[in-house]
C-alpha positions as CSV (number, residue, x, y, z in Angstrom):
1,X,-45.3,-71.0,-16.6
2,X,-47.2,-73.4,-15.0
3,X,-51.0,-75.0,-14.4
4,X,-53.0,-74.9,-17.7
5,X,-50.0,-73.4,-20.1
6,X,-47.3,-76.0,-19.2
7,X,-43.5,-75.2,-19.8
8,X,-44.3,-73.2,-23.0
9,X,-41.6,-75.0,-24.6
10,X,-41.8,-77.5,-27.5
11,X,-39.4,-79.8,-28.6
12,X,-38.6,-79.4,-31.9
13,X,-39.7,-81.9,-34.2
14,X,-41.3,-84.3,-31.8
15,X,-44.3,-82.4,-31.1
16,X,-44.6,-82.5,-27.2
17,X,-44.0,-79.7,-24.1
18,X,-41.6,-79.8,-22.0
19,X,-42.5,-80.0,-18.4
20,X,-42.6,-77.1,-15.9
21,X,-40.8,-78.4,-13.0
22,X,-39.0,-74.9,-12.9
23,X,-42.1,-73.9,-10.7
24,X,-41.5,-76.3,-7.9
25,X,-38.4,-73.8,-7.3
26,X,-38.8,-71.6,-4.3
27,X,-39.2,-68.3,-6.7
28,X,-38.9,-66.4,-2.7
29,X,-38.2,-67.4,0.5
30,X,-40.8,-67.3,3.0
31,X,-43.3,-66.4,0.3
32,X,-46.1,-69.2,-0.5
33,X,-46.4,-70.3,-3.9
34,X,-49.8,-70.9,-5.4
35,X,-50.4,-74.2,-3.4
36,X,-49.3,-72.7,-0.7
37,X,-46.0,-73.9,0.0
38,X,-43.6,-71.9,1.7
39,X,-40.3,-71.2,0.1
40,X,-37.1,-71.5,1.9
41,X,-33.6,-70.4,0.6
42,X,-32.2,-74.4,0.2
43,X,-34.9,-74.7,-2.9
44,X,-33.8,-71.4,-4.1
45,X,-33.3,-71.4,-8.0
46,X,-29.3,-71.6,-8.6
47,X,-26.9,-73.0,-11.1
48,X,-26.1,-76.8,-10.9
49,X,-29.5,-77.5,-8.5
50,X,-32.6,-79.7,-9.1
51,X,-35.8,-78.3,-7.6
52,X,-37.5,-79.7,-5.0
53,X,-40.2,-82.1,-6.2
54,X,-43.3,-84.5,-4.9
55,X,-43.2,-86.7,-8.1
56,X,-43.7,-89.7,-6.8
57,X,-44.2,-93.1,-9.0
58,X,-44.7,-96.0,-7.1
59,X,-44.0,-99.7,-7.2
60,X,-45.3,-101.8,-5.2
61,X,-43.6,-106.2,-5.5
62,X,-45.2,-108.8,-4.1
63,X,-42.8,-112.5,-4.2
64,X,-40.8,-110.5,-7.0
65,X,-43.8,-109.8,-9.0
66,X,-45.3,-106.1,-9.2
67,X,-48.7,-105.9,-7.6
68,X,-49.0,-102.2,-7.8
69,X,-48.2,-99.2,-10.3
70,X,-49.7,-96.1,-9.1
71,X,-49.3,-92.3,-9.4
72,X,-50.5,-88.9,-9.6
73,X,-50.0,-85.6,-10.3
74,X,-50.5,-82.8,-7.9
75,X,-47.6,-81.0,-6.7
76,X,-47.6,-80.8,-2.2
77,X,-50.4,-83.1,-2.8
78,X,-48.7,-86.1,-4.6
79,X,-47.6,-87.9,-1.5
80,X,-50.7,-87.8,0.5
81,X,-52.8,-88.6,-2.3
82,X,-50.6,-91.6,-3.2
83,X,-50.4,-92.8,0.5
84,X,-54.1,-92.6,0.9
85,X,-54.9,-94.5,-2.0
86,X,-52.2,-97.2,-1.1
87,X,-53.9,-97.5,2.7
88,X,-57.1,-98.1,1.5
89,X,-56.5,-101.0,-0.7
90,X,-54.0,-102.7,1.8
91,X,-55.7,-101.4,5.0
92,X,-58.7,-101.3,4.4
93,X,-59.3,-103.7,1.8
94,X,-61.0,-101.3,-0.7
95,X,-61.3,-102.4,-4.5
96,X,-58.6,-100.6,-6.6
97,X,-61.6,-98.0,-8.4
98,X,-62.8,-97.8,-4.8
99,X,-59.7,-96.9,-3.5
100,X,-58.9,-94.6,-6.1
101,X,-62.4,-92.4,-6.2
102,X,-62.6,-92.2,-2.2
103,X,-62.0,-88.4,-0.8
104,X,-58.9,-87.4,0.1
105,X,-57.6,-85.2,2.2
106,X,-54.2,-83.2,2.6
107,X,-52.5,-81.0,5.4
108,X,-49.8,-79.2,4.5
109,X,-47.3,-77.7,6.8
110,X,-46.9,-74.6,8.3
111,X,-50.7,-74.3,9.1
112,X,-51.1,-76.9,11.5
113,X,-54.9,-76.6,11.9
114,X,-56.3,-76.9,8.4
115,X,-56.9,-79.9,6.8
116,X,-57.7,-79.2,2.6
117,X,-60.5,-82.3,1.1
118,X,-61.2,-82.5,-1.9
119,X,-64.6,-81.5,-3.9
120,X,-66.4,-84.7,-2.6
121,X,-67.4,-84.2,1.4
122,X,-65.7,-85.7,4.4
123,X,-68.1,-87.7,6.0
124,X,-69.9,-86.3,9.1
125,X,-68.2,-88.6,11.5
126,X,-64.6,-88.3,10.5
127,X,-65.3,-84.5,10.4
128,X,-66.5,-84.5,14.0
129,X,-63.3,-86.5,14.3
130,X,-60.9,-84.1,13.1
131,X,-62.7,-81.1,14.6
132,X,-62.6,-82.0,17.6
133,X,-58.7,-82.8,17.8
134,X,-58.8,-79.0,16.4
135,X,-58.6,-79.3,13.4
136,X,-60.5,-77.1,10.5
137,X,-61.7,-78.5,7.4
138,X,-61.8,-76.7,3.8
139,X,-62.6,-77.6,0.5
140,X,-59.4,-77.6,-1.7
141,X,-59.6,-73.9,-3.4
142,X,-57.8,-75.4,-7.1
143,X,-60.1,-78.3,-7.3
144,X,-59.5,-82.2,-6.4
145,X,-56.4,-83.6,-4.7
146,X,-54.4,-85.6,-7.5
147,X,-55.6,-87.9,-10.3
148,X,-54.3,-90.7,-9.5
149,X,-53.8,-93.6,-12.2
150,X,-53.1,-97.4,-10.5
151,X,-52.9,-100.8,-11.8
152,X,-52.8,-103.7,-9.7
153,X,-51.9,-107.2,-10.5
154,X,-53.3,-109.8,-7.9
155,X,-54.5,-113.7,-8.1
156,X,-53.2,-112.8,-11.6
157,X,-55.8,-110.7,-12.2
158,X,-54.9,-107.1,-13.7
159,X,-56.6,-104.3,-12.8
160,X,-56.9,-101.0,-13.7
161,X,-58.2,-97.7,-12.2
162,X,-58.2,-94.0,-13.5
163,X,-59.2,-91.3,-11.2
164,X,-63.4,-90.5,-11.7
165,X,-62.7,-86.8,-10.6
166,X,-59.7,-86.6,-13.6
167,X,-59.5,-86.5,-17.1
168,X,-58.2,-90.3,-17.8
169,X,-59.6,-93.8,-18.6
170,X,-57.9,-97.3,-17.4
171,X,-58.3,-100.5,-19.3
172,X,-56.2,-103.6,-19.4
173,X,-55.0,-104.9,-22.5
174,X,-53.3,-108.0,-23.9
175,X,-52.4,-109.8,-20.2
């Protein structure tokens, strides 16, 4: 099971589901799974084997203090919506909300031509951009890229930032 109905499974007496990482097996090889990610035989389900996955919580230390917590979920998606986020705060100077609520974009492999944004619109000059280095652009079909949840320490100020596309709120407490 996956998406909306989870594992399925309960733990008993503690009242929460188990995750439902089984889907990030390859259930075929060669056969794309609902994101669109092609199986191969070395993330086939087996005995003893952990599943392929994007999870990917993020640490950022700055002089041995963390100046960054961030993550996401969104299967393929996890990295690039991370690493977006994470270049537009150091790159490009964007506040963490900003940073957090700007489009994002993913390409996933084998297509090499498509290029999935999220509900909000590219901008008309990146777009020319990107179509003109061949690229086609297409609204993600299963909604927004990530969800992404950050807090960032700096000039010790603590920040928070929840996703305005998602279903959570960030607030700072006690610091």
């Amino acid at each position: 099971l996956n998406w909306e109905f989870g594992s399925g499974v309960v733990v008993g007496g503690a009242g929460f589901l188990m995750n439902n990482e089984m889907d990030d097996f390859s259930a075929k090889a060669g056969v794309p799974n609902k994101f669109g990610v092609i199986g191969s035989d070395n993330n086939a389900i087996a005995p003893g084997k952990r599943m392929l996955s994007s999870m990917t919580p993020t640490i950022f230390v700055r002089d041995g203090k963390t100046a960054l917590v961030i993550g996401t979920p969104g299967g393929s998606t996890i990295f690039t919506s991370v690493f977006q986020v994470i270049l537009n705060i150091y790159d490009y100077g964007m506040p963490l909300q900003a940073a957090v609520d700007a489009t994002r974009f993913h390409h996933q492999l084998p297509d090499a031509h498509l290029i999935r944004h999220d509900q909000r619109e590219i901008s008309p000059a990146t777009a020319s951009e990107l179509a003109a280095m061949g690229y086609t652009l297409e609204a993600n079909s299963w909604g927004n890229l990530g969800d992404i949840q950050a807090i960032m320490q700096s000039g010790g100020v603590v920040q928070a930032a929840s996703d305005s596309r998602g279903r959570g709120t960030a607030d700072v407490f006690g610091h």
